[in-house]
N, C-alpha and C positions, 0 to 999 in steps of 0.2 A: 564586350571585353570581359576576361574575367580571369582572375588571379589567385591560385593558390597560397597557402601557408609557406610561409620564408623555410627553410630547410636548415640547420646549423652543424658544420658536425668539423671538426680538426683547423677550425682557426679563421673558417671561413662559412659564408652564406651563401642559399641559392635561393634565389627568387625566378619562376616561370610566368609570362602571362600570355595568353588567348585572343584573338581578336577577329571575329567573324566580316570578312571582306563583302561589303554591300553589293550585288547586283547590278550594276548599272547599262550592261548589255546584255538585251533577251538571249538567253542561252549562253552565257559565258558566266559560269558560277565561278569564282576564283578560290571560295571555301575558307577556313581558315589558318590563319599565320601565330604561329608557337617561337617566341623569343624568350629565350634563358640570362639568366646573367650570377653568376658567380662574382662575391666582390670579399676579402680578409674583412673582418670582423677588427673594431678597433682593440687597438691592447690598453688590457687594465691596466693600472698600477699596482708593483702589492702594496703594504701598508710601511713596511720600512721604504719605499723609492718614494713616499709622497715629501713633498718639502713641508 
């Protein structure tokens, strides 16, 4: 498995990660599986909205 640096850019993030499929049947490599996820990024406060 292996994961890149999280991405940031207009309010939100992206994180990808890698995950190499094991072998289990001679000659059926299945290779590997690339999963994304985009998720908003939480909101600061500014300093006059804090209580």
């Amino acid at each position: 498995m292996s994961g890149g640096e999280p991405v940031e850019g207009d309010g939100e993030v992206t994180v990808s990660v890698s995950v190499d499929i094991p072998q289990v049947v001679p000659f059926w490599d299945l290779g590997t599986v690339t999963e994304t996820a985009t998720m908003p990024l939480p909101q600061v406060p500014e300093e006059d909205e804090v209580p």
